[in-house]
C-alpha positions in Angstrom: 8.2 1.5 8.9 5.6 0.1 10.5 3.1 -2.6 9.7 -0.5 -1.6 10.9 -1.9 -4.4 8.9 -3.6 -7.3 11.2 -0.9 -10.2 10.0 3.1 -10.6 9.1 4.4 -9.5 6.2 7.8 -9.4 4.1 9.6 -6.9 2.9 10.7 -9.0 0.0 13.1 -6.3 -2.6 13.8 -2.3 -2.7 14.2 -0.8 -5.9 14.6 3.0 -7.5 13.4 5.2 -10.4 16.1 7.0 -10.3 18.5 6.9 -12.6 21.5 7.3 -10.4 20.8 3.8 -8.5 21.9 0.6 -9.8 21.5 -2.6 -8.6 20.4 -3.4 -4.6 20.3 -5.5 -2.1 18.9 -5.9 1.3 21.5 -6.5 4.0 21.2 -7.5 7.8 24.2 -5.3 10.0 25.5 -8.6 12.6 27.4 -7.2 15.6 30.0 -10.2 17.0 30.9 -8.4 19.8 34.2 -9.0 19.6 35.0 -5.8 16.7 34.7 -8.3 13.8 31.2 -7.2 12.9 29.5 -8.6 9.5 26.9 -7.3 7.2 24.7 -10.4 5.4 22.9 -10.2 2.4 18.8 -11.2 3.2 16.4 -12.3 0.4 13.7 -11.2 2.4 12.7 -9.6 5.8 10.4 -10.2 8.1 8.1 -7.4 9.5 5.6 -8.5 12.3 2.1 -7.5 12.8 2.0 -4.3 14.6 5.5 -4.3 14.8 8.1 -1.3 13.5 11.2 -2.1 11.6 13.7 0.3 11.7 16.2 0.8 8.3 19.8 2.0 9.2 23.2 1.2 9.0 23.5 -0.6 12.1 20.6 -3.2 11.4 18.9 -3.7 8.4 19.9 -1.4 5.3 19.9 -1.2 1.9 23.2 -1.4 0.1 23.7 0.0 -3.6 25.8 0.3 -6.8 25.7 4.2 -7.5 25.5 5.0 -11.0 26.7 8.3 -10.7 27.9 10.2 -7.8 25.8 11.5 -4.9 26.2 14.5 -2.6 25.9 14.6 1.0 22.0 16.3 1.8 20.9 14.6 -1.7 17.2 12.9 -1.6 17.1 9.6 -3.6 13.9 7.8 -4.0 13.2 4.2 -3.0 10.3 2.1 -3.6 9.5 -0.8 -0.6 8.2 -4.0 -2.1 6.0 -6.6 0.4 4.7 -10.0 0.0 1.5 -8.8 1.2 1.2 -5.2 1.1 1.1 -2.6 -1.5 4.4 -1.3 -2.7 5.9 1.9 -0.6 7.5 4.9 -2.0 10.2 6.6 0.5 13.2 9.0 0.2 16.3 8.6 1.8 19.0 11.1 2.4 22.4 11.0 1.3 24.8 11.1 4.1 28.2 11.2 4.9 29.5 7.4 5.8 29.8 7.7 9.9 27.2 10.8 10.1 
């Protein structure tokens, strides 16, 4: 995503309509370099003015409690909520852990 709004904002919280998502959290990938890489969980994070923040598995993510099992090529809506911005609706794609 990218913010095209003149100041920072914060992505502060993702939730879902769907059913089949419980609970989530935002979480921050940490590489040590050394194979003993960490993921923390963030209350909140930081998107720069003009800047583009990237969601994947390797940086900032989304983690989830399924409520019922999802398929590989499944769509599953998320809503992106900001300090300062209006909320976003996105889908995300159900892929196989290491695709």
């Amino acid at each position: 995503m990218t913010n095209i709004g003149g100041g920072e904002d914060r992505l502060t919280k993702v939730t879902s309509p769907s059913d089949s998502v419980g609970r989530t959290m935002l979480s921050r990938h940490k590489s040590s370099g050394r194979g003993a890489d960490t993921m923390r969980m963030k209350e909140s994070v930081r998107v720069p003015a003009g800047a583009t923040l990237a969601m994947s598995p390797f940086d900032v993510s989304v983690m989830t409690r399924m409520n019922s099992r999802w398929r590989a090529g499944e769509v599953v809506p998320f809503v992106l909520h900001f300090r300062h911005s209006a909320p976003v609706e996105v889908l995300a794609v159900v892929v196989r852990p290491g695709s």
